[in-house]
Every structure is written in C-alpha cells, then in structure tokens.
C-alpha positions as CSV (number, residue, x, y, z in Angstrom):
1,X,342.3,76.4,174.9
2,X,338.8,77.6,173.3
3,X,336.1,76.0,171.3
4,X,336.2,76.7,167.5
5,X,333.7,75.9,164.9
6,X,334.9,75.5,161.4
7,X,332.6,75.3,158.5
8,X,333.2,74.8,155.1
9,X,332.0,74.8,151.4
10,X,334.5,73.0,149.2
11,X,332.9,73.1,146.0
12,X,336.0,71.1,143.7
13,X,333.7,67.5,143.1
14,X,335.8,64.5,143.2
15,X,339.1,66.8,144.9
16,X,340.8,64.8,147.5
17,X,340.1,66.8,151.0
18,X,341.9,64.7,152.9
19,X,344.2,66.9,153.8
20,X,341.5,69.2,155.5
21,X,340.1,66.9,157.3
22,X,343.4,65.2,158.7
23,X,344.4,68.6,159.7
24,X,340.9,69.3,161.7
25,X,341.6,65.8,163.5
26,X,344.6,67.3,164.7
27,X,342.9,68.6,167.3
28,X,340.3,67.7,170.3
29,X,337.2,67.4,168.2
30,X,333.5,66.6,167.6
31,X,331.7,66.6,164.2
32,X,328.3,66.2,164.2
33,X,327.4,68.0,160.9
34,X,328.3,67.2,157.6
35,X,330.6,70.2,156.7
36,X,330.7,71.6,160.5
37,X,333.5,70.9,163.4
38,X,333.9,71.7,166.5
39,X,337.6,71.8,167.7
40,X,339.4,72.7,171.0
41,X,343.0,74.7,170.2
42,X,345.0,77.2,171.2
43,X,345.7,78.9,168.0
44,X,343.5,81.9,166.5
45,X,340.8,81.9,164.4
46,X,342.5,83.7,161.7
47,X,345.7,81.2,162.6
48,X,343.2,78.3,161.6
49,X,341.3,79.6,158.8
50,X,344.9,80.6,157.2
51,X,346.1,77.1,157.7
52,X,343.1,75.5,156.5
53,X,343.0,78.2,153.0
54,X,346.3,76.3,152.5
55,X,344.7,73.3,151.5
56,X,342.2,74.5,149.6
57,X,341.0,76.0,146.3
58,X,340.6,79.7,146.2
59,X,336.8,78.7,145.2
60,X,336.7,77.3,148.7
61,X,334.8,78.7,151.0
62,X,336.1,78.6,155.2
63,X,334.0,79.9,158.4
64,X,336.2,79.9,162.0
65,X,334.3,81.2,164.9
66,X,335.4,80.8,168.6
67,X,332.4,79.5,170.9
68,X,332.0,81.8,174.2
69,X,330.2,79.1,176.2
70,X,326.3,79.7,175.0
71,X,324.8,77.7,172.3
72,X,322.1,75.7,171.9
73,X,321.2,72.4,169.6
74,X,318.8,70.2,169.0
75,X,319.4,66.3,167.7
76,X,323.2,67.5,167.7
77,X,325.6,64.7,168.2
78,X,328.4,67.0,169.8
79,X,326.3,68.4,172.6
80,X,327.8,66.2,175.5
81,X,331.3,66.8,174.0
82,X,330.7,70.7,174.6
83,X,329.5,69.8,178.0
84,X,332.3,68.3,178.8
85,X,334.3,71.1,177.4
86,X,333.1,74.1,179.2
87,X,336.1,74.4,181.0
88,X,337.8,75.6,178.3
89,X,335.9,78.5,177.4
C-alpha cells in the first residue's frame, strides 16, 4: 500500500462530481482540504490519475503524488490519519 495525494481543479460549475468523489472513497482515506485527499492504494499514480481523467472534463485539472513518509502540516485535519498510516509507506 502507499499514501497518495490527489488534488484537483474541476472547473465545470454546477457538473455532478459525484462520480469523482465516490471513486476516491473507494479507498482508505482522509480529506482535510477542500479539493485535496489523501488515499492509501495499491495502484499507481498514473493508474489513479487515468481512472480519475475518466470522469472528468478535459478542462479538468488532476494532481497524484505518492507520499514517502515526510510531510509536515499545520491545523490539518488528516495528520493523525498519516500517523497512523506510516506503516504503509
């Protein structure tokens, strides 16, 4: 398993995300940001980022980046949840 973040701009007003955002809670997960996960998977990044351009417009904008077990936050809601995850990384 490994520790993605996933970021988006989805710039349609008034589409229906829903899709996106059921397919993020597919995994282990912790949002504490508006338009910023973090999710614990065993696919790629490019694996994740190709299944999320799938549900999006091409005017979209999608960010994956695998966590290597440094980070730092402040007032982040997600910070115990990546404590608790270090075992993945």
């Amino acid at each position: 398993m490994a520790i993605y973040c996933v970021t988006y701009d989805l710039r349609a007003p008034g589409r229906d995300y829903n899709a996106v955002f059921s397919y993020l809670k597919q995994f282990a997960y912790c949002k504490g940001m508006e338009s910023f996960w973090l999710i614990d998977s065993n696919l790629s990044a490019s694996r994740i980022r190709d299944d999320l351009k799938a549900l999006v417009d091409t005017n979209d904008k999608i960010f994956v980046g695998r966590l290597n077990g440094k980070w730092a936050s402040f007032n982040y809601g997600c910070g115990d949840w990546l404590n608790d995850s270090k075992r993945r990384w």
